[in-house]
N, C-alpha and C positions, 0 to 999 in steps of 0.2 A: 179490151177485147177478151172476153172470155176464152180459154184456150182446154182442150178436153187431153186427158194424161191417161194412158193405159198403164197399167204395172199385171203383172202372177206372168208371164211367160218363162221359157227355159226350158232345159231338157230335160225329155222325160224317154223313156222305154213304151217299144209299142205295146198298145193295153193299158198303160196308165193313163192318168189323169191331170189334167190342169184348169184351174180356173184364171179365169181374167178379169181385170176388174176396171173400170173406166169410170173417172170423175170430173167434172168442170172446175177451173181453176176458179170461175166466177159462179154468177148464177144469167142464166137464160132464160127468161121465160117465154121467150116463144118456140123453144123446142118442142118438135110434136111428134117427134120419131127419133128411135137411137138404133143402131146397128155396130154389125160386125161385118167387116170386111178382112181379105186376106190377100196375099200376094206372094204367089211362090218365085221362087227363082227363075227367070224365061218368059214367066204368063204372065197375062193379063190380071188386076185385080177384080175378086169376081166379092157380091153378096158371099154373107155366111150366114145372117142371120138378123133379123128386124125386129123391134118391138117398137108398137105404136102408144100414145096417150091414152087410149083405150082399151089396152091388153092384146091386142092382135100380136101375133107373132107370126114369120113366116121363116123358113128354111130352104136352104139349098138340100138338093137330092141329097149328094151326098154324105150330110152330117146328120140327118136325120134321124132320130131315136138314139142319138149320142151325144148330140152337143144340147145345149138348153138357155135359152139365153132370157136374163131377169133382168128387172131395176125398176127406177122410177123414172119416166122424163120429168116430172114436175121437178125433181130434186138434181135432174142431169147425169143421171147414174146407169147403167148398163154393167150386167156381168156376164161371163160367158162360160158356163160349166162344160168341161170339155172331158167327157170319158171314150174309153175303147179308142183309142186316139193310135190313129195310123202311120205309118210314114210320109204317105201322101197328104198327112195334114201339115207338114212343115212350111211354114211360112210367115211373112210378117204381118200381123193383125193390127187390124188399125180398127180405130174407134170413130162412130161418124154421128152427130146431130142434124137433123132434118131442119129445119128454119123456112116458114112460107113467104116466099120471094127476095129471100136474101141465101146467099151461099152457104150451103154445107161448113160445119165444122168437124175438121181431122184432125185426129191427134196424131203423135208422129209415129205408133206404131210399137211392137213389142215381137220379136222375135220367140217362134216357139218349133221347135225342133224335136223329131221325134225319131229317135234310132231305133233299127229292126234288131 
């Protein structure tokens, strides 16, 4: 079972910067979409940020002209460039592969924390 591992989370100060970085432990190749997801303390996990096998990318309101998110699906790879970074961006980021008619793959997630 291929298993996806986020790593770059931690604390940072508001206004800086952090990248994230997600890899498959295997290879998948029916992966056709990679994302970022997040989950703050209380809420709901919401979208952060999509990239398709095709370059499409999509963003939540909020991170918009801040966050940036790259990779390859073919290779299983997603990163998440994270500038201007708020307080209200703390939370846990998880890494997600799309798969057509079989289940989502999550990784377990990477803590990123940001003090005012």
């Amino acid at each position: 079972q291929v298993q996806l591992v986020e790593s770059g989370g931690g604390l940072v100060q508001a206004g800086g910067s952090l990248r994230l970085s997600c890899a498959a432990s295997g290879r998948d190749f029916s992966i056709y979409a990679m994302a970022w997801y997040r989950q703050a303390p209380g809420k709901q996990r919401e979208l952060v940020a999509r990239l398709t096998n095709t370059g499409f990318t999509i963003y939540v309101d909020s991170v918009k002209g801040r966050f940036t998110i790259s990779g390859d699906t073919t290779q299983n790879t997603v990163n998440l460039q994270m500038n201007s970074l708020k307080p209200e961006d703390t939370a846990v980021y998880f890494c997600n592969g799309e798969r057509p008619g079989r289940a989502n793959l999550w990784g377990k997630g990477t803590l990123v924390t940001v003090s005012s």
